[in-house]
N, C-alpha and C positions, 0 to 999 in steps of 0.2 A: 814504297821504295821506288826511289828510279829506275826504268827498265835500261838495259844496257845500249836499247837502241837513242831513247832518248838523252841517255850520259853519251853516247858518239857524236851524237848532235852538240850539245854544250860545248864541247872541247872544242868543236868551227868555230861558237858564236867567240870561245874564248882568242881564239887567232883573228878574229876580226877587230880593228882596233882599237889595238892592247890597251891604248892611253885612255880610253874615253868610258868613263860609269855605264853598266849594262842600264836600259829601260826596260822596265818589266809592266807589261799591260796587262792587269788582274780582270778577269769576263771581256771576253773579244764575242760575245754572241750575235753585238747587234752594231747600230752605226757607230756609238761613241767610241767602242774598244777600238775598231779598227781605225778612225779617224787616229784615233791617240799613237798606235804603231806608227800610221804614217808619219803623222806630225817627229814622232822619235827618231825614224829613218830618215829623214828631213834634214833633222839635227843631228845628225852623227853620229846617232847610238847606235849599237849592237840591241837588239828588238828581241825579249820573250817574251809571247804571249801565254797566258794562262788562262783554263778553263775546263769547265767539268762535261762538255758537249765534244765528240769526236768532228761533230761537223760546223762547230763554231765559226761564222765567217771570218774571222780574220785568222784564223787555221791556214785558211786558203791564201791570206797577202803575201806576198812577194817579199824577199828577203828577213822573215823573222821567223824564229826557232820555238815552235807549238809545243806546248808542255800540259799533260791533262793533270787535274787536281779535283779532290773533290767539291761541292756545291756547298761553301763556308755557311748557307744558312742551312743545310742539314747536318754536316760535318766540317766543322770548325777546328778542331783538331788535325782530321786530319790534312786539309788544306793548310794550315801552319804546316804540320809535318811535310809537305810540300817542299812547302817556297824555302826549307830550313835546309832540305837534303838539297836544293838548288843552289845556297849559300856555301853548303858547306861544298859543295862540285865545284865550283866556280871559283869563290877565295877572292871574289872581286868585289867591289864598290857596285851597287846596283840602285837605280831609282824608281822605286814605287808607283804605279797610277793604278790607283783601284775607279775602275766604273759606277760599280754599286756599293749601297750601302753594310751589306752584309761583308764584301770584303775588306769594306776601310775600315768597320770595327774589327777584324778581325788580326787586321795587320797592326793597327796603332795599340790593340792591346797588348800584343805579342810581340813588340818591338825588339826586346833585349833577346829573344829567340832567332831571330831574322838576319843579325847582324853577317855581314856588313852592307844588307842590303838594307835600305830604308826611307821611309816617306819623307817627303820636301816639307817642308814648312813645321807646324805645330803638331805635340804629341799629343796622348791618351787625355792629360791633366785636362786640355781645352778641348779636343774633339767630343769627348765625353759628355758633356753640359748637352754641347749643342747641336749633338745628336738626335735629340729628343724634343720635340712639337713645341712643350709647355716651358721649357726652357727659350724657346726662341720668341716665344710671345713676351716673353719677360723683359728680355732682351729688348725686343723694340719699342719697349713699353718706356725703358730706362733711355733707348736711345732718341727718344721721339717719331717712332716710323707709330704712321697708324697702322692699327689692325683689324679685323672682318669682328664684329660684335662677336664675344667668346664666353663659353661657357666651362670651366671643366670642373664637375661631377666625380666623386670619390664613393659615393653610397648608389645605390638604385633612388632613396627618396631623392637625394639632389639632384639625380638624373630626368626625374620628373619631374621637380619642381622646375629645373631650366627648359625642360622643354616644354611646357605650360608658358616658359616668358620669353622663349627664342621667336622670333617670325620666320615663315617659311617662306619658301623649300629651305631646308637646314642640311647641314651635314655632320655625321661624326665619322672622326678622323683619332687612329692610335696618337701619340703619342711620337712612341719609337717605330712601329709599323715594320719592323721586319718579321716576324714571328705570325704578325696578323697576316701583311701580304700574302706570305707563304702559304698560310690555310685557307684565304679565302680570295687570294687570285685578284684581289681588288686594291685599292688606294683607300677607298673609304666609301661610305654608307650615304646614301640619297637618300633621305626622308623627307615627306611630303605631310607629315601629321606627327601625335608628340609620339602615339604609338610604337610607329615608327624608329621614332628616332631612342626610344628608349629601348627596344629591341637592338636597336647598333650599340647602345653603352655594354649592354650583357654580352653580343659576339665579340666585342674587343676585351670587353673584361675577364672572359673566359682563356685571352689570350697570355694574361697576366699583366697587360699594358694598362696606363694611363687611358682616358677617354677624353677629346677636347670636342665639345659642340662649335657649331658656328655657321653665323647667317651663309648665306651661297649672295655672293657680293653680285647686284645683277651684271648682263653683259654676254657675249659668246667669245669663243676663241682669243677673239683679236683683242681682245681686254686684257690678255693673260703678257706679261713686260717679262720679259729675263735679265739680268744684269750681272754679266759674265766675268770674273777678276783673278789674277795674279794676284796674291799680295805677301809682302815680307814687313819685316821690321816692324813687328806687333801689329796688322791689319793697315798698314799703309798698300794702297793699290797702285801698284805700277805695271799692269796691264788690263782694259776694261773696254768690256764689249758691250752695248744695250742693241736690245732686238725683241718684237714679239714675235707670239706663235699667232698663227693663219688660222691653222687648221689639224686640229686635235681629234683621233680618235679615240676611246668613243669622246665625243662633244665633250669639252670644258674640263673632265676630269681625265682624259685618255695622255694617250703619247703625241707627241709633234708631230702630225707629218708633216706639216709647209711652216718655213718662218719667216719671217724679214729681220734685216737691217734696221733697226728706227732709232735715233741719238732723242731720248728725254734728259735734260738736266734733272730733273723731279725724281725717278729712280734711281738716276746714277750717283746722286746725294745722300738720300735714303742708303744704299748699300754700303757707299761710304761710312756711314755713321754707324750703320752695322757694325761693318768691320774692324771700324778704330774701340768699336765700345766691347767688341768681342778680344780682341787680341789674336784672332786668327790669322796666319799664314799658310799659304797654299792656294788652291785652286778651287775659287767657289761657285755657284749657279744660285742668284738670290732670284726668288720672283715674287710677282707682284701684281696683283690686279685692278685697274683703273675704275674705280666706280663711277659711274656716271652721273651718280645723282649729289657728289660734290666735285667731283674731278679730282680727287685724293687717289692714290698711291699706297694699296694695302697689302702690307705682306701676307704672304701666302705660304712660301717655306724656305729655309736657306739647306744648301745642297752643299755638302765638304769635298765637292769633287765637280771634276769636267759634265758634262751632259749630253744628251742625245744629239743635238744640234748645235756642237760647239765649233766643227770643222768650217762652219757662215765665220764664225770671229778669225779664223787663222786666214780667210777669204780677203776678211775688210781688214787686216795688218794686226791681227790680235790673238799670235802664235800663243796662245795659253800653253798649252800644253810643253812647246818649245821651250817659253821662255823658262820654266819650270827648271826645266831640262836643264839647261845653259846655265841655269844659276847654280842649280846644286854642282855643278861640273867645276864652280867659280868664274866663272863669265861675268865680265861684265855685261847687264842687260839696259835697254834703253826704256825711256815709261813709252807703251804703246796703248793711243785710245781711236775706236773708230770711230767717232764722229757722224757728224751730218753727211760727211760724202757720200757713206756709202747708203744713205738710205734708199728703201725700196730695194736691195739687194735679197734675192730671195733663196731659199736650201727648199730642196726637195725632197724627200725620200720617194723615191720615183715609185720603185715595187709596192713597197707597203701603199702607199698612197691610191696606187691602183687597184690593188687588191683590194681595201676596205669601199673606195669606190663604186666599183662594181658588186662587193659582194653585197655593198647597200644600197644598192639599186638607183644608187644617184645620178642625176640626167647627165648626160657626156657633157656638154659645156663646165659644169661646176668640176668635174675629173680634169677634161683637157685644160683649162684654164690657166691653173697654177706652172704649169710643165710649160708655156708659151716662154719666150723671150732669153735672157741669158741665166741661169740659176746652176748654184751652187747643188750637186747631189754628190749625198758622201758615199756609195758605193761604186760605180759605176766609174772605170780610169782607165785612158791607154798603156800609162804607164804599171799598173795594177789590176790587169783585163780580169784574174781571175772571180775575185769576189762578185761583179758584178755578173759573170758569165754564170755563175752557180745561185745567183740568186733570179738573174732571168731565168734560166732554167725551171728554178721552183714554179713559177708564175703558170709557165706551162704544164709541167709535169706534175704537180699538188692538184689541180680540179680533175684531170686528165685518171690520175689511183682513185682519189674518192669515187669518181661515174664507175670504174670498172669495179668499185669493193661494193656500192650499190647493186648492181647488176648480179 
């Protein structure tokens, strides 16, 4: 149930303007939720945020109404029963942005619960499919996107026999991967041997998931394409951003910290055909890794939602998240693509970036480097001093406990 303190809050959000659909940011813990608030605040909306962390950063943004819920991949239930007592508080039009993946299933299942608050674009029918790893290989298998040599394995013998005929380093990768994430903190399994990698089929299958093997496409970082889109009217894009990542912790399979700007016609086609062959509308993150050894363009995973470093695309004129916004409002929206201009445009995430820097012992040049010249960092704002002031603060205050809890 809502605490009485946080229904006194609602009643503000609901005096704040009356005409305009509430935005509701589902996980504000890290850069995307809060970029998403901003971008919302941006555009007009009356901004809640939601999350299961009392210290979530964008708890701390500037004009938007903090609501705690439970963590949808441990309870799912009762985070619907959430965001339901907030509908029924409210009695307003609300638009949907989940971060992750456990709350976009969680919302798109529970749609007719939610009402009259609800996700932009396509429902359960299509998120469903393509939620899921082997569903999306299918997919671009239908759509002509190449993909990384694939295996997937339904017995332990076929899981050895593909891994007897995969080439290394290999990886196994769930399927659906929330269930797994959750128990084992990771994305997927590095095997170096077939051992190895049939040891990853049994932790995933243990999960109750699917198991997909597949080569480790060679390359570092800067091989890894995103291709950012808006899309309505059965997978027409009319908003697209293309940019790679820099610089990934840990290496190749981590989080973003540094990205750019970069315009490839190659992926931004590629997603295209994704999308017209999917029939998805809404807010995607498709990626893609450049192999070297043909110069192909292989998918990697499509994402039914904004990403960690989506606030570079609302930089180079590719308010995703806005545009999102605006339409479900009835706006008319204009097609926005960024282009060649803004290439070499770079996003930071300054803290984390430093943090992992240092804690890996990496020479200061390869740290200072990225941080030089004009870049985009999504926490860090005059006009939004807090989030950034509480996350410098960790920087200090986090090594600062650990020395005194050693001591």
């Amino acid at each position: 149930m809502l605490n009485a303190a946080t229904a006194k809050t609602l009643s503000h959000v609901l005096a704040e303007r009356p005409g305009k659909p509430l935005g509701i940011v589902l996980d504000v813990g890290f850069t995307n939720g809060l970029a998403s608030a901003r971008a919302l605040r941006a555009a007009g909306a009356p901004v809640i945020v939601v999350d299961h962390r009392k210290g979530a950063l964008g708890f701390k943004s500037h004009g938007v109404t903090g609501v705690l819920a439970p963590d949808p991949a441990v309870d799912e239930d009762g985070f619907i029963g959430v965001l339901a007592e907030i509908a029924e508080a409210t009695g307003r039009p609300g638009v949907l942005f989940p971060t992750h993946d456990a709350h976009l299933v969680a919302v798109s299942k529970h749609a007719e619960r939610l009402q009259p608050l609800a996700l932009p674009g396509s429902g359960w029918n299509i998120i469903e499919p393509l939620m899921a790893k082997i569903p999306q290989i299918e997919l671009a298998q239908r759509a002509g996107v190449p993909v990384p040599r694939s295996f997937m394995p339904t017995t332990r013998a076929e899981a050895e026999a593909a891994a007897a005929e995969i080439p290394y380093p290999a990886i196994a990768k769930p399927s659906i991967g929330i269930d797994f994430k959750h128990a084992e903190k990771v994305q997927v399994i590095l095997a170096n041997t077939p051992a190895e990698l049939v040891d990853g089929y049994e932790r995933i299958a243990a999960t109750g998931d699917r198991t997909i093997f597949q080569e480790v496409i060679p390359g570092g970082d800067d091989a890894l394409w995103t291709v950012g889109s808006f899309s309505t009217n059965g997978g027409e894009a009319i908003g697209t951003f293309c940019g790679r990542k820099l610089v990934q912790r840990p290496p190749i399979f981590g989080t973003c910290r540094v990205g750019e700007a970069r315009w490839d016609d190659e992926p931004v086609a590629h997603a295209n055909a994704l999308l017209q062959a999917s029939g998805f509308d809404g807010i995607t993150q498709i990626e893609f890794k450049r192999d070297p050894r043909d110069g192909s363009y292989r998918l990697i995973e499509i994402n039914l939602r904004s990403w960690q470093w989506h606030s570079l695309a609302r930089r180079c004129g590719v308010d995703l998240v806005g545009l999102c916004y605006r339409q479900a409002c009835g706006e008319h929206v204009a097609r926005a693509v960024s282009g060649p201009r803004h290439d070499g445009r770079r996003w930071v995430a300054a803290v984390p970036h430093l943090k992992a820097g240092f804690g890996g012992h990496e020479s200061l040049g390869s740290i200072l480097r990225p941080l030089v010249g004009i870049i985009e960092e999504p926490v860090l704002s005059i006009r939004d001093p807090k989030p950034g002031a509480v996350q410098v603060a960790g920087l200090v205050v986090g090594p600062v406990k650990r020395r005194l809890k050693r001591r």
